[in-house]
C-alpha positions as CSV (number, residue, x, y, z in Angstrom):
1,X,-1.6,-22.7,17.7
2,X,-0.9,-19.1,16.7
3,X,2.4,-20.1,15.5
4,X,1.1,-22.5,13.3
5,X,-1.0,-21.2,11.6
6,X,1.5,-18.2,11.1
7,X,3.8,-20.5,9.7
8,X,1.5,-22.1,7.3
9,X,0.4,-18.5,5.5
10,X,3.4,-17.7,5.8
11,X,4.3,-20.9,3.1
12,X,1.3,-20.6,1.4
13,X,2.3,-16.9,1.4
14,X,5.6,-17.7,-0.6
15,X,4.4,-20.0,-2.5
16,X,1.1,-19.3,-4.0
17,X,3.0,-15.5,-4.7
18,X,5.7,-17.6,-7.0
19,X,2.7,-19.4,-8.4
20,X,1.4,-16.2,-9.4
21,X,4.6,-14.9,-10.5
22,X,5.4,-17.3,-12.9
23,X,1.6,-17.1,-14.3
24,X,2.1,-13.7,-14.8
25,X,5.5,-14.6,-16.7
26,X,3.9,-16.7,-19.4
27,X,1.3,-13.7,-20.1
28,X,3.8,-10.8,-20.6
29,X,3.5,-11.1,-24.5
30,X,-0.5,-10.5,-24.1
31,X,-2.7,-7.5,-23.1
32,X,-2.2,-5.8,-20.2
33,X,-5.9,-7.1,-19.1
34,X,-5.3,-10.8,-18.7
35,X,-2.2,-9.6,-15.9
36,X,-4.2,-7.2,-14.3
37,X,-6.9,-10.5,-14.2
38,X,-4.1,-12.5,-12.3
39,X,-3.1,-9.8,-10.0
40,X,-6.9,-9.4,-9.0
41,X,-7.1,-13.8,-8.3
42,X,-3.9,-13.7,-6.5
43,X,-4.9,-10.5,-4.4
44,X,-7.9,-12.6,-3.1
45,X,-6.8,-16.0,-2.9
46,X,-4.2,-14.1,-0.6
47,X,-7.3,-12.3,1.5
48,X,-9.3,-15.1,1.5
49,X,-5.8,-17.8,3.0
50,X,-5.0,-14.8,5.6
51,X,-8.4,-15.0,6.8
52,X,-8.8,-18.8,6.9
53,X,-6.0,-19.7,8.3
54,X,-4.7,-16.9,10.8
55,X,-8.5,-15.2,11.2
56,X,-7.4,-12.3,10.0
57,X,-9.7,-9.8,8.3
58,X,-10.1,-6.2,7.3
59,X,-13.2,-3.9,7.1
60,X,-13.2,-0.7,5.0
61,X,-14.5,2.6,6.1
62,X,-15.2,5.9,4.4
63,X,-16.1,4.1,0.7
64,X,-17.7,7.7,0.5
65,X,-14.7,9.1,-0.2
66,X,-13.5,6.6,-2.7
67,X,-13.6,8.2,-6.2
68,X,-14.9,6.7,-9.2
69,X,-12.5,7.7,-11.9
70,X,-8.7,8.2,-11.0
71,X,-7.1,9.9,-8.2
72,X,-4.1,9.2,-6.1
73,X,-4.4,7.8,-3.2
74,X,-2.1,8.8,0.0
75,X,-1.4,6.0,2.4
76,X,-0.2,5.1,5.9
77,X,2.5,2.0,5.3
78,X,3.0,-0.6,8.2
79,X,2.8,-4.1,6.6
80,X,3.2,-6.4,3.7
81,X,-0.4,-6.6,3.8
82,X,-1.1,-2.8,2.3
83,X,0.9,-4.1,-1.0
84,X,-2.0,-5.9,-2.0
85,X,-5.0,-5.1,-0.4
86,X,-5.9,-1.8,-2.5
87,X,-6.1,-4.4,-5.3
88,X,-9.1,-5.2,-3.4
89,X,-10.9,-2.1,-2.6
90,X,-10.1,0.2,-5.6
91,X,-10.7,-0.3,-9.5
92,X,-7.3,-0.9,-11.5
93,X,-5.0,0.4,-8.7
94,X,-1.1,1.0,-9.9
95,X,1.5,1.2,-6.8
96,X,4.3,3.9,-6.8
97,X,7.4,1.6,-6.0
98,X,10.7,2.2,-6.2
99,X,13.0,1.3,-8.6
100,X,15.2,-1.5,-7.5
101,X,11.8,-3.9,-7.2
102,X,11.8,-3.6,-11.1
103,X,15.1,-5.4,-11.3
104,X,13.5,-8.4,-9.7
105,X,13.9,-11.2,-12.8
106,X,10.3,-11.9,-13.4
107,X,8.6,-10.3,-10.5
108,X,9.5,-6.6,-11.8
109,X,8.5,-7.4,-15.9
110,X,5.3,-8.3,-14.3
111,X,4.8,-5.2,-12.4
112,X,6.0,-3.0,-15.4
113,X,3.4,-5.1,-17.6
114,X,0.6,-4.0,-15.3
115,X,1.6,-0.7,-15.3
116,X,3.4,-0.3,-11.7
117,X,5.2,3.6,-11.0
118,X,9.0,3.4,-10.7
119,X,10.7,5.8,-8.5
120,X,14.6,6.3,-8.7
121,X,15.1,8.0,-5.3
122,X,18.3,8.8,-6.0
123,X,17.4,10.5,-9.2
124,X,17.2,13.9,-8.4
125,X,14.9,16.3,-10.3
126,X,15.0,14.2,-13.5
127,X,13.5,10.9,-11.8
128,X,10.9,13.2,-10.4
129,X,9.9,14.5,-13.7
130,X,9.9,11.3,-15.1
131,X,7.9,9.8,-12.2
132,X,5.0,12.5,-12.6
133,X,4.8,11.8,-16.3
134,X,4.4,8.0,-16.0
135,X,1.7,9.1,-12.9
136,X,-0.2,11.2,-15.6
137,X,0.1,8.4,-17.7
138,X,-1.5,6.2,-15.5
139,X,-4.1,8.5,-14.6
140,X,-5.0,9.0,-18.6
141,X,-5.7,5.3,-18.6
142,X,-8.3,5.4,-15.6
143,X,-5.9,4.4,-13.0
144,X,-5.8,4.8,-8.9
145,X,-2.5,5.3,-8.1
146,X,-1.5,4.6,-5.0
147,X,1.9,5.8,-2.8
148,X,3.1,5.5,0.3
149,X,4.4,9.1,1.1
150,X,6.6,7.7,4.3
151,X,8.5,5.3,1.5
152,X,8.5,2.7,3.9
153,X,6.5,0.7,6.7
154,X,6.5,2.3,9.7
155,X,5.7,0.4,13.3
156,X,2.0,1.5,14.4
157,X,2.4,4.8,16.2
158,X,5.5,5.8,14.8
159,X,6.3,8.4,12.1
160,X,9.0,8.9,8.9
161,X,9.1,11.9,7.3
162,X,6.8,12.3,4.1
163,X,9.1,12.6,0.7
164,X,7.8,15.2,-1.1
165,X,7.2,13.3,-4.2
166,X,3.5,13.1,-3.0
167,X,3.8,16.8,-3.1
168,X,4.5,17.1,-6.7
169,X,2.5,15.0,-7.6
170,X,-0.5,17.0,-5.9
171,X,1.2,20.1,-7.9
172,X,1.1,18.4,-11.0
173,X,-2.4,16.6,-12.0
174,X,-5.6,17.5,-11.8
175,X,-7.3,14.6,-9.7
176,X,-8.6,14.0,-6.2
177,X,-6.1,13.2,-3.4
178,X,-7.2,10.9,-0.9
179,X,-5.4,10.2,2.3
180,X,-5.2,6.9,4.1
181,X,-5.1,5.8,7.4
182,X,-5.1,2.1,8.7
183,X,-3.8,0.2,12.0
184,X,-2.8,-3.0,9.5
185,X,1.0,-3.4,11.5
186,X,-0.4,-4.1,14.8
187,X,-1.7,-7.5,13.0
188,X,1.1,-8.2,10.3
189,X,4.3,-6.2,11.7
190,X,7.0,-5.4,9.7
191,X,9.0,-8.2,9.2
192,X,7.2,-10.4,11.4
193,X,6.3,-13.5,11.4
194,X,3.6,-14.0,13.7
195,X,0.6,-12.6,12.0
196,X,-2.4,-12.0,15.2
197,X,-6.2,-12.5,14.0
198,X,-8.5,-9.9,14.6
199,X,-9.5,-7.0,12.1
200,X,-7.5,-4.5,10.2
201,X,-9.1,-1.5,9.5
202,X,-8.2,0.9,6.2
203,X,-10.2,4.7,6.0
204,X,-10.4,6.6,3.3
205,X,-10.4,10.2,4.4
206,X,-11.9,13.5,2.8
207,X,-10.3,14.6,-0.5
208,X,-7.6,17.1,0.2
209,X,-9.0,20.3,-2.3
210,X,-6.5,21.2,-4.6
211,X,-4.8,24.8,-4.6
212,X,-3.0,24.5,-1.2
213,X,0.5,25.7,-1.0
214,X,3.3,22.8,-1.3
215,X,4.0,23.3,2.3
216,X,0.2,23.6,3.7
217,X,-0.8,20.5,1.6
218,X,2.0,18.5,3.3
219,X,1.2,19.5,6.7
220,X,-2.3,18.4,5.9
221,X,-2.0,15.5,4.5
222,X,0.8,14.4,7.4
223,X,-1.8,15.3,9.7
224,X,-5.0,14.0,8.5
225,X,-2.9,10.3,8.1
226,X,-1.3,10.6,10.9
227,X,-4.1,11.3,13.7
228,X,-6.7,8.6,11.8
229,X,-4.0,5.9,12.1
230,X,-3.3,6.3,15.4
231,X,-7.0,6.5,16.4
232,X,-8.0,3.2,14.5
233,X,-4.5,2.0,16.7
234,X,-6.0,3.0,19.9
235,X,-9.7,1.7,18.8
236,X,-7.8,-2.0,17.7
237,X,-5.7,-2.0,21.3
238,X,-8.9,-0.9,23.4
239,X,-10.9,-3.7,21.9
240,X,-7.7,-6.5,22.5
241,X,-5.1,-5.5,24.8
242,X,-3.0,-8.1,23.4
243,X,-2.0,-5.8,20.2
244,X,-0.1,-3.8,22.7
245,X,2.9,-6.0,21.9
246,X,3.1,-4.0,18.7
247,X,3.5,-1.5,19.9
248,X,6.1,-2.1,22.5
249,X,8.3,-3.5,19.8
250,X,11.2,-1.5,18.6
251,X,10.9,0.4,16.6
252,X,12.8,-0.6,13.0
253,X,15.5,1.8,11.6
254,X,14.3,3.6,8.4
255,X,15.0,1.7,5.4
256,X,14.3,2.2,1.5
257,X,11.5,-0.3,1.1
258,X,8.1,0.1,0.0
């Protein structure tokens, strides 16, 4: 049964996404508002499918530390399912995502329209500069912008090295970092298709204080991330033994998805 109705998000998945897409298509040549509408429907009709048809939900915790106002928010990556649930939780979020996605006919005009962040990893200290200017950007326009500092999803209780874009960016604007841990890959692995019910949980953590050193705001942050996730990790596996399959499967090579 699990199967099944794995395979059945995993249509409605595809298709209600290029649904979406092509929606989002037609309003390119308005305001930026009636987009960020869409993205907001198909974020939810997305929530709402996972839930009815695989059981799977998500509770938050630590709204406390959720701004009101723009700051950048530092999170743990392990599924598909973090690309669209901040749409959810936070007020006008815009992803930092690399570069290549933007190429994607369609797809990537939409994300520019909304007001997505473009990384060119292989840009050297240019792209960086030019990524901290459209993050200001965003920020000026009351936005939450949210990164993934590994660069990639990561199989629950494993680590990749944090780029050290977050770390400019921290250097650079004068906003709140939050950091963010959840345990969402022991329900939707990477590159998976069995998705398991249960409950994901996302936390928002204490704002890391501006003023640290580059290298003492890296360690914290790493840290802080880090030893939530794998806490909510051993909370979700204490309460079902069955997630321990996640995290007995390999774990994936690193890769240059976000």
């Amino acid at each position: 049964m699990a199967v099944i109705r794995s395979l059945v998000f995993n249509i409605f998945f595809f298709s209600w996404t290029a649904v979406s897409v092509l929606v989002m298509a037609l309003l390119l040549p308005f305001h930026r508002d009636a987009m960020a509408r869409v993205v907001d429907i198909w974020a939810r009709v997305l929530s709402a499918a996972l839930k009815g048809l695989v059981g799977l939900g998500f509770e938050v915790r630590g709204r406390g530390n959720i701004v009101d106002g723009p700051a950048i928010y530092a999170a743990k990556h392990q599924s598909a399912w973090d690309t669209f649930v901040y749409f959810l939780i936070l007020k006008n979020p815009s992803y930092v995502l690399k570069k290549e996605l933007l190429s994607i006919p369609v797809w990537g005009w939409a994300a520019t329209k909304y007001g997505a962040v473009a990384v060119d990893r292989d840009g050297g200290g240019a792209a960086l500069k030019k990524m901290i200017m459209d993050v200001k950007d965003r920020l000026d326009h009351e936005m939450a912008i949210v990164i993934f500092p590994e660069g990639t999803r990561t199989q629950p209780g494993a680590r990749q090295p944090y780029h050290p874009g977050i770390a400019a960016i921290y250097g650079n604007v004068d906003v709140p970092v939050i950091p963010v841990a959840l345990n969402s890959g022991l329900f939707w692995g990477r590159r998976n298709f069995a998705k398991r019910p249960g409950v994901i949980t996302v936390e928002f953590l204490p704002v890391i204080e501006q003023g640290l050193r580059r290298r003492e705001f890296m360690a914290q942050l790493e840290t802080t991330v880090e030893t939530a996730s794998d806490r909510l990790i051993e909370e979700a596996v204490g309460k079902d033994s069955r997630l321990a399959a996640a995290l007995a499967s390999p774990v994936p090579e690193p890769s240059a998805d976000t």
